[in-house]
N, C-alpha and C positions, 0 to 999 in steps of 0.2 A: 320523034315522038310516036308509042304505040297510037294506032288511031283509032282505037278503041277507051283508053285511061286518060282519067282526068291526076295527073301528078299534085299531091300537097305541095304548098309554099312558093309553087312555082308559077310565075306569067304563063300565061297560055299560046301568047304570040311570041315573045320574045328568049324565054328560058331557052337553052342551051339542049343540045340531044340526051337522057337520060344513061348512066353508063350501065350496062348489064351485065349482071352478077351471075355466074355461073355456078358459083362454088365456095367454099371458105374452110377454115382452118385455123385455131387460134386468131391473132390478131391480121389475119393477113385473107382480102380477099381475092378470087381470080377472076377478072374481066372475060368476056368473049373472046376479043385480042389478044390474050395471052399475057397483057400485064399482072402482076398482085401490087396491090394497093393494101398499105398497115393502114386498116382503122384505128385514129388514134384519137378517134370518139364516140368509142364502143356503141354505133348506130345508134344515133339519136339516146344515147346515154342507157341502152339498156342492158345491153352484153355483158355483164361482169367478167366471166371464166373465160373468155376467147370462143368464138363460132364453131357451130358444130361439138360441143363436149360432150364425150359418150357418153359420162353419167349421166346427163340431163337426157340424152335420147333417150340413149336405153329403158329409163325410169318412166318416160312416155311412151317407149314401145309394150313394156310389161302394163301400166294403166290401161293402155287402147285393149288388150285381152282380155279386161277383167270388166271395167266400166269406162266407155267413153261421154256420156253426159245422161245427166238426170233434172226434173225439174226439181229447183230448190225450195218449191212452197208445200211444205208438208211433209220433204223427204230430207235425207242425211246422207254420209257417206265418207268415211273414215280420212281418204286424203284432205277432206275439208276440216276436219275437227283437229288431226294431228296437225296442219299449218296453223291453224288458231292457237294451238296450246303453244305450240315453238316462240309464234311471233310474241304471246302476253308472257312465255316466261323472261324473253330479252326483254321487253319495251317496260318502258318506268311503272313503275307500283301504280295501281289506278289505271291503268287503260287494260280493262277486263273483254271489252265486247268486240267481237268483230262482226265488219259486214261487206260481206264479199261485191264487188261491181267488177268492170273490166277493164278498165283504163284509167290514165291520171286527172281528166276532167270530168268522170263519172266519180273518181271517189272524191273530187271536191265540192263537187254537185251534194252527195249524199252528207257531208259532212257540212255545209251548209242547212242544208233541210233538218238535218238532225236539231243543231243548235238552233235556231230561227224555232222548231217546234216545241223543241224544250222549254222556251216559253210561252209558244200559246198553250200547254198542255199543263202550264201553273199559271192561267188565267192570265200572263204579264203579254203587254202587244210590245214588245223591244223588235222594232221594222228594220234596224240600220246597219250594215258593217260596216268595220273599220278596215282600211287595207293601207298598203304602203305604193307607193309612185313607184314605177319599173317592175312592178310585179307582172308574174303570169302564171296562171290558174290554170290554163285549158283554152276547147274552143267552142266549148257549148253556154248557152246565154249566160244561167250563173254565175261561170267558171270569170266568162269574160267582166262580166259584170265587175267580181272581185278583182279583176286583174288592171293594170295603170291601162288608160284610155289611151291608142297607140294604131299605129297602121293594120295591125291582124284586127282591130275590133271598130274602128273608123265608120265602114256602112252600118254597121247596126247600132252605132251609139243612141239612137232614139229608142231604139229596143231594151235596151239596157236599166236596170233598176240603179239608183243613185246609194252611192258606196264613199263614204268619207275618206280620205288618202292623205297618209303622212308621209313625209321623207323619210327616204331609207338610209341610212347610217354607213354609209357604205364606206370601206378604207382599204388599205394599201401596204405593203412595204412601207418602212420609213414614212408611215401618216404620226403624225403628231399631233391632232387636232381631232381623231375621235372622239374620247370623252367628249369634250366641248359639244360636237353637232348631235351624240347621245342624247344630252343634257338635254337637249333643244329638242327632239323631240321626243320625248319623255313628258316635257313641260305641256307640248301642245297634246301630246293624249291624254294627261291629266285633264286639261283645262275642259277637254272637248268631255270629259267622263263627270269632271264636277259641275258641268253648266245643265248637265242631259242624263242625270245618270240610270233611268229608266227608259230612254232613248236605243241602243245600242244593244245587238242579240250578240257580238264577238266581235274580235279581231283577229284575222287569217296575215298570216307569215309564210316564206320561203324561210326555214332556220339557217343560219350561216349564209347561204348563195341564193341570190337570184340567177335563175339560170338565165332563160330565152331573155330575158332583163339586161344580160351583158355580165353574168357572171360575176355579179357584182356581190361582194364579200361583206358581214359583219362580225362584227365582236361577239364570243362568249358571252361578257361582259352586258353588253346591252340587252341579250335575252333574258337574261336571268333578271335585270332590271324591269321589263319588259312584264314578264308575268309575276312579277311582284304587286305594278300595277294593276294588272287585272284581279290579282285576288283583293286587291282592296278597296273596289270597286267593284266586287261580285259579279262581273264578266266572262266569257269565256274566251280561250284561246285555241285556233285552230292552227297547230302545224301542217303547210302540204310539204311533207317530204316525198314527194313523186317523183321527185330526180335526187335530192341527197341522202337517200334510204338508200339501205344494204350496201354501206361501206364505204361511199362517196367521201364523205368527209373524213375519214378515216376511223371512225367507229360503226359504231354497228349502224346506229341512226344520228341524226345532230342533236336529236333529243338529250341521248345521252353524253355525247361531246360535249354538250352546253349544261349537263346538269338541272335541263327544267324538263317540266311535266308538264305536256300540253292537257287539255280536256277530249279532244281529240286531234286524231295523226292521219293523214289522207298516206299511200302508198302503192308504187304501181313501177312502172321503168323497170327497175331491175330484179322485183321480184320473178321472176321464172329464168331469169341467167339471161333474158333475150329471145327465149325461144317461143312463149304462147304470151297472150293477150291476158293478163288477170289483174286487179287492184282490189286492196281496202282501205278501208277508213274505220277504225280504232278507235273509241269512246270511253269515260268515264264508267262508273255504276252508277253514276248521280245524272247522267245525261239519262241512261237507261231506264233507271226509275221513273222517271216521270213517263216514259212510254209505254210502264207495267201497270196495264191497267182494263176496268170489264166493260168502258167507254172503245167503242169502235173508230170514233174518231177523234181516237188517240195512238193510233197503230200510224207507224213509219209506211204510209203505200209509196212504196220503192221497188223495185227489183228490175233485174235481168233476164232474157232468157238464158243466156249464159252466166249465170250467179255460182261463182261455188262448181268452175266447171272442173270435173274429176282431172282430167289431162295437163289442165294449170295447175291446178293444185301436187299433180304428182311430178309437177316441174320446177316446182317452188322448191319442195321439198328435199329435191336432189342439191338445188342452186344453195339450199342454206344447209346442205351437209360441206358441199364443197366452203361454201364461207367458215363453218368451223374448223375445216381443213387450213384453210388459207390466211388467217385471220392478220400474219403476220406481214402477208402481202398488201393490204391493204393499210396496216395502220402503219407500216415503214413507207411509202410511198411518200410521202410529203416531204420530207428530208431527204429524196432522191431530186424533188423537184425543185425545190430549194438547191439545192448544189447546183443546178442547172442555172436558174435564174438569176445565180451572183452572173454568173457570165457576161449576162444582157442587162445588167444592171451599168446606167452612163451608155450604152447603145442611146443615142440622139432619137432612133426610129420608133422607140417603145417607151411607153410612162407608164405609172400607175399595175407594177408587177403584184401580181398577188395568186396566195395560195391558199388552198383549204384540204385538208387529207389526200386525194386522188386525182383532184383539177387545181389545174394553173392557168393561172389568164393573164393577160398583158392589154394595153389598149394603142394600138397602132397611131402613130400621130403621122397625121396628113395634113392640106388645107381644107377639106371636106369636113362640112358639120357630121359631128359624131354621131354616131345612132344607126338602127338597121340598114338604112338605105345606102350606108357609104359604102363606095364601093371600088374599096382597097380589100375588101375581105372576098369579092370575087375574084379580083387578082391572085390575094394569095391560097385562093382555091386553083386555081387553072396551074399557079407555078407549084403548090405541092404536088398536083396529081403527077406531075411533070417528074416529079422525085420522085412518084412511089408512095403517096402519104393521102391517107382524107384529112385534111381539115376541110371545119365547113365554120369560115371567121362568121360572129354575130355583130356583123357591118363591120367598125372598127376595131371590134374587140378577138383576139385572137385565143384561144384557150385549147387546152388541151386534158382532153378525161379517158385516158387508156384501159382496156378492158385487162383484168389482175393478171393475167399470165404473160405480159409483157416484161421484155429482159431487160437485163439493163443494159446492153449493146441497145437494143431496137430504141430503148427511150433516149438513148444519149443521139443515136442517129436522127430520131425525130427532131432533136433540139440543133443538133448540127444543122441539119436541113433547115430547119425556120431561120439561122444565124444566115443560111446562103438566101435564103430570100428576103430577109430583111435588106440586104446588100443591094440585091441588085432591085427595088422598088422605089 
């Protein structure tokens, strides 16, 4: 360990020596030791186009000459306004507003505040969210707040404001019995909406995936069901697509894969390809309106010093020329992983196979209680590095999110490699 850095998610005493990165190149990084390692989860899910892609430098190296950062409260600046018009002309009818922060528990922070204000700012006190069990938000108090109560948020649970949680829907290859657990909860958001229904400012979703959750998967089906209820119990719905935005699940966002229209969309991970720090959160006109107003405290006091920073934004901007470049790559991806997955389907070692656009996940069966702490997913961290691979398993659960310029040699080899480590564990 440097003895100088404190590492994320890692023990302080006990984590293992960090490996150091000298360089990278498409999906392949280079260690100090002379190994390459395929990330074959595009760093913490933000890499889309492979490490290092010129147009995305280059288009930060031309920004750095012209404007490298401006304060956002009273000023403007073209690569901000062109990402805005891009992102409202994809994202569904109705989410008009954008507002810039810089990461995925900043934009679910602000997409919180937003909604929670929208009604004190029409007189209504609605204190409560609704979230779902296995969720994760982020790791600032809100974020956590909204997220299922679990090892990352443990010490400060007294800290935490109280957030109503439904089961999450979650299903499978050969599940048979979604609808049914749909049903079910559907029934108990209902009941919780006609017992309180001036109780409740929103209910925040992962669409399709819970990621840091265990990748855990729902139905089209149920979202669309989903904000049926909220419109008819004049609720709000907040998507955090922070990790399945820009092409994850094989469309542009889940929003659109599922056909609903959130009120607002938190977004962050892969906007800039991976290379700078930027997030938004996306709102209705009708969230907005109620903030247009000659009451002072009625204004959103939010911001960053980095809001709207010129060199993210001229990074975004290259990341979603290439996505209209590539569009093909990412929504054929899922029927590569599917071909994959028959394989290891009746493999004794895995249950519970599932896919969604660009991620595939599997749940490792051990005798270890399931969940982050098992630890068969450090195992098969140590034996993929061992082949040349990052996985980095979420405890039991094994998944796989490739950055789009991956071939189909390198994904087939990935999937051979986990076949051999399944083997021998």
């Amino acid at each position: 360990m440097h003895p100088h850095i404190w590492y994320p998610f890692q023990n302080a005493k006990t984590s293992p020596p960090p490996l150091k990165v000298i360089s990278a190149c498409g999906i392949w990084l280079e260690l100090e030791d002379g190994r390459k390692i395929m990330d074959c989860i595009s760093s913490w899910w933000v890499n889309l186009h492979g490490h290092c892609h010129p147009k995305i430098a280059e288009a930060i190296y031309h920004q750095a000459m012209e404007l490298e950062q401006v304060i956002f409260a009273g000023f403007t600046h073209q690569p901000a306004e062109t990402l805005a018009e891009e992102l409202v002309k994809k994202l569904p009818d109705g989410l008009s507003r954008v507002f810039y922060s810089d990461n995925g528990s900043t934009a679910v922070e602000v997409a919180l505040k937003m909604v929670y204000q929208y009604w004190v700012n029409q007189n209504q006190q609605r204190q409560k969210f609704i979230a779902f069990q296995g969720a994760y938000h982020g790791d600032t108090f809100g974020a956590m707040s909204v997220g299922s109560r679990s090892l990352f948020s443990q010490v400060f649970s007294d800290m935490l404001f109280e957030v109503d949680f439904l089961p999450f829907p979650e299903t499978y290859i050969g599940d048979s019995s979604a609808e049914e657990r749909e049903e079910k909860v559907l029934t108990i958001f209902k009941e919780k909406l006609t017992q309180n229904p001036q109780k409740y400012a929103g209910i925040i979703i992962e669409p399709l995936v819970q990621g840091a959750g265990g990748m855990r998967m729902c139905r089209v089906e149920f979202l669309q069901k989903l904000q049926q209820v909220v419109e008819e119990f004049d609720s709000l719905l907040i998507f955090d697509e922070v990790m399945t935005g820009f092409g994850r699940t094989g469309e542009w966002f889940a929003c659109l894969k599922s056909q609903v229209t959130p009120d607002v969309i938190c977004l962050s991970k892969g906007i800039t390809g991976g290379f700078l720090p930027l997030s938004v959160t996306v709102c209705s006109e009708k969230i907005y309106d109620t903030f247009y107003s000659d009451d002072p405290i009625k204004t959103l006091y939010h911001g960053h010093s980095y809001t709207a920073n010129p060199l993210g934004c001229a990074a975004a901007l290259a990341s979603w020329e290439l996505m209209l470049e590539n569009q093909s790559v990412f929504s054929s991806m899922e029927a590569k992983h599917l071909q994959h997955l028959e394989v290891l389907r009746g493999n004794s070692k895995v249950e519970k196979l599932r896919v969604t656009g660009t991620i595939a996940a599997m749940d490792i069966v051990n005798t270890q209680e399931s969940g982050y702490l098992n630890q068969v997913g450090l195992e098969i961290r140590e034996k993929a590095l061992e082949k040349g691979l990052l996985l980095r398993p979420l405890g039991n659960v094994l998944y796989i999110m490739p950055p789009y310029c991956v071939t189909d040699e390198e994904l087939s080899s990935v999937y051979d490699s986990i076949l051999s480590i399944l083997k021998s564990i």
